[in-house]
N, C-alpha and C positions, 0 to 999 in steps of 0.2 A: 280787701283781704286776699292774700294769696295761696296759693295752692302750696303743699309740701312737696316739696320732688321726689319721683319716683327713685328709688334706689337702681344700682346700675344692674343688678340681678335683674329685677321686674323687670327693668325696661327691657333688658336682651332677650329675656323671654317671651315679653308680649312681641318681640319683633320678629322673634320664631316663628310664633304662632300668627301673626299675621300673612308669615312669607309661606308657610305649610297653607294657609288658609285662602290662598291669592285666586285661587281657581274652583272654589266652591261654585254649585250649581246653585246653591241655595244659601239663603241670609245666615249669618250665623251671628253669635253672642261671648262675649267674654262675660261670664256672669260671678255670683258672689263676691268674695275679699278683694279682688283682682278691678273689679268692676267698679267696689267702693273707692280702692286708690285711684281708678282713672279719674274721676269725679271728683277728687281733690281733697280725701279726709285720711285725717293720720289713723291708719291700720297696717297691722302685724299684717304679710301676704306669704304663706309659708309657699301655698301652688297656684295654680293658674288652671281655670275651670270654664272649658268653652262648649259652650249647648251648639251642635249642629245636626242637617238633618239627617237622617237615614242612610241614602244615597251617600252625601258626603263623607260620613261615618265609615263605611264599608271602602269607599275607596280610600279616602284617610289612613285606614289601619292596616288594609294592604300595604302601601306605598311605606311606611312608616314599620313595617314587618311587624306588626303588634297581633297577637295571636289572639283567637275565642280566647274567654276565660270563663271557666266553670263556676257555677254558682246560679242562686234564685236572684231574678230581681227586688230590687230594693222597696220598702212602705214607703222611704222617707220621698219619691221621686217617680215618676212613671219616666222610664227609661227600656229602649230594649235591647240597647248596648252603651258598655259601658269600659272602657280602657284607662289606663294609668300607665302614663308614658314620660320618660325620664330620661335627662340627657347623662350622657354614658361618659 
């Protein structure tokens, strides 16, 4: 059985995010929709959703000029930062 290929969108982005990702101090994750396609099953991937840690987080969104964002944290996730980052 073979796997569906990634769309060229996905793929440029998970390449992004690997190459932003290249110098993390700590493990990180491509998780949800993103995670299901690497894995080989046909899903709709509107974003791309990656769990890292604290430290990386803070330097990440520095580097990447992503500001605080107001608001409570979320039920659905214990998170204590959280960005939405969009190529321009």
């Amino acid at each position: 059985m073979s796997s569906p290929a990634l769309p060229a969108a996905l793929r440029a982005t998970l390449a992004r995010v690997g190459a932003e990702m290249v110098d993390a101090a700590e493990p990180w994750w491509v998780i949800t929709g993103a995670a299901v396609a690497l894995h080989g099953a046909a899903t709709m991937v509107a974003d791309v959703d990656v769990l890292i840690g604290a430290g990386d987080a803070v330097t990440l969104f520095e580097r990447l000029g992503l500001p605080p964002q107001p608001g409570a944290p979320s039920d659905r996730y214990r998170s204590g930062r959280d960005r939405a980052w969009r190529r321009r």
